[in-house]
N, C-alpha and C positions, 0 to 999 in steps of 0.2 A: 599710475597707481590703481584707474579704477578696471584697464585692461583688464588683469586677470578676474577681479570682484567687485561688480557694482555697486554693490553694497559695503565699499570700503569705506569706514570713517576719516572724511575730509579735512582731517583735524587743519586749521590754519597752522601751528608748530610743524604737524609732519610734512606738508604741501612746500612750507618755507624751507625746511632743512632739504627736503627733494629737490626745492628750485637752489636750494642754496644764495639766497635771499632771508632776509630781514624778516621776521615775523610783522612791525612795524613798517614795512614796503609793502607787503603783501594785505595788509589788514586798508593801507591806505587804498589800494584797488578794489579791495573784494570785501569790504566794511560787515557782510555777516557771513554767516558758514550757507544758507541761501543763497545767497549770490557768487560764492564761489561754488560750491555743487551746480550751479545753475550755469556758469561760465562751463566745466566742464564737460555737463551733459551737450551744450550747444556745437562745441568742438566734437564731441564724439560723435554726434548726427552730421554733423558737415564733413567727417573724413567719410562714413558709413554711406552720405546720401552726397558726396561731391557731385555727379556727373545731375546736376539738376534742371528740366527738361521744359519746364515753367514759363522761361521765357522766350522760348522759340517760334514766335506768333506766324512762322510760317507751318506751322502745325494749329489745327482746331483745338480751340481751347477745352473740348469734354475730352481727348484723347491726349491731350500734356496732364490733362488733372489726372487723369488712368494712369500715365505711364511716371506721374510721381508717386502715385499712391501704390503701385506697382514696386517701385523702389523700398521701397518700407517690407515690403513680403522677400522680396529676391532673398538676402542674405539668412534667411529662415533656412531655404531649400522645400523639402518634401520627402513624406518619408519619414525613414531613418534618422535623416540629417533634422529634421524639422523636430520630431519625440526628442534629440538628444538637447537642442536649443531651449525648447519648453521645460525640460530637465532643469534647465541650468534657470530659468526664470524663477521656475515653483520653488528649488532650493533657494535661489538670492530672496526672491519678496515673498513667500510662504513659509516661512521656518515653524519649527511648532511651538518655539515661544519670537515673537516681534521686539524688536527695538526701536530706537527711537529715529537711530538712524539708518536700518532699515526700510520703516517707512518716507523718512527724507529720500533717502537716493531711490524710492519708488515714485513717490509725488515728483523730485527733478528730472526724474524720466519722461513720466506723464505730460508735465507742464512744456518740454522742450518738444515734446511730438508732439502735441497741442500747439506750440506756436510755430510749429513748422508747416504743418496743414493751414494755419491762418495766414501765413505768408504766403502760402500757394493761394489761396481762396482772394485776398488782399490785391496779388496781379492781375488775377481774371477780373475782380469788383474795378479796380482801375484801368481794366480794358476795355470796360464797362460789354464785358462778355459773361457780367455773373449780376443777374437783379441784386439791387438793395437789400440785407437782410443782417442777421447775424451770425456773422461766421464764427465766432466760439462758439454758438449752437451747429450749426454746419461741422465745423469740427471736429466736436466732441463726438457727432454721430458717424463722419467719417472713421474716426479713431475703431467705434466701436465696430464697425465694418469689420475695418482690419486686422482688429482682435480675435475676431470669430474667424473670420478666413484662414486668420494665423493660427488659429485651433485644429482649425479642418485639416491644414498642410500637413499636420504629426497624425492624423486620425489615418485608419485603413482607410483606402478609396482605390478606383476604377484608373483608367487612363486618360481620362477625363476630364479630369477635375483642375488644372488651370484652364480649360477652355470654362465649366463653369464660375469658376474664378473668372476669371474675363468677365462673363455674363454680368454679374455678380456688382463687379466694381461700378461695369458699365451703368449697371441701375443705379446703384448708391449716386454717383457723379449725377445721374439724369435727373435724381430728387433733387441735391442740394442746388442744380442750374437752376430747375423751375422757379417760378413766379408763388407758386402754392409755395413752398418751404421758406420762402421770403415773410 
């Protein structure tokens, strides 16, 4: 349902008659319309972000945190292909009048990329190859990396510009490692 539009309303009746299931089956797993937008955003990053690189500890742990955070940009492209996906974001969560569940399926966006960087940030902290700190803070600023990056991708640019990109990530990754950001 939410393939072609994010911003499609999660009704628990419409998701039930989709599954062809019980509104009362469905209500017993996914008890509000948060938790079930929130179950589908997490499927939708685990088909989009499968191939996950996190825990392959025979890789250094600053260049698995790149090469997740990496994954989040790929499906963007660059370019053409980049301006057409930003298209499609500004019409889903900027319309010129907001809804209510507009803003939901933006917030369940948010919050499942959010706890996907925490789950990358969570193995490194338990390899004990990331200091002590707060990785919802780490995260969120990871997040905002990749938002801007992901801006730049649709912007004109040079030939260049994933090697800055690289550069880019690589700093982001070398603040949240350090001791100071802890």
């Amino acid at each position: 349902m939410v393939s072609g539009d994010v911003t499609t309303s999660l009704s628990v009746r419409k998701v039930a008659d989709r599954a062809r299931v019980s509104v009362g089956s469905l209500r017993y797993h996914f008890p509000t319309q948060q938790s079930l937008r929130d179950e589908v955003m997490k499927r939708v990053y685990s088909t989009i972000l499968s191939d996950d690189p996190i825990h392959d500890d025979s890789v250094p742990a600053r260049d698995r945190l790149v090469a997740c955070l990496r994954q989040v940009l790929a499906p963007i492209g660059v370019g053409a292909q980049a301006r057409a996906e930003w298209r499609k974001v500004f019409d889903a969560f900027m319309p010129s009048e907001t809804s209510e569940h507009v803003d939901d399926a933006h917030a369940a966006a948010v919050r499942e990329g959010r706890r996907r960087v925490e789950c990358w940030l969570a193995v490194l902290s338990e390899e004990g190859t990331l200091p002590g700190g707060d990785n919802q803070h780490r995260a969120r600023f990871l997040g905002t990396v990749l938002n801007g990056l992901a801006v730049e991708r649709a912007l004109p640019a040079d030939d260049s510009l994933l090697e800055a990109e690289t550069a880019a990530l690589y700093a982001a990754v070398d603040c949240v490692m350090s001791t100071r950001f802890a």
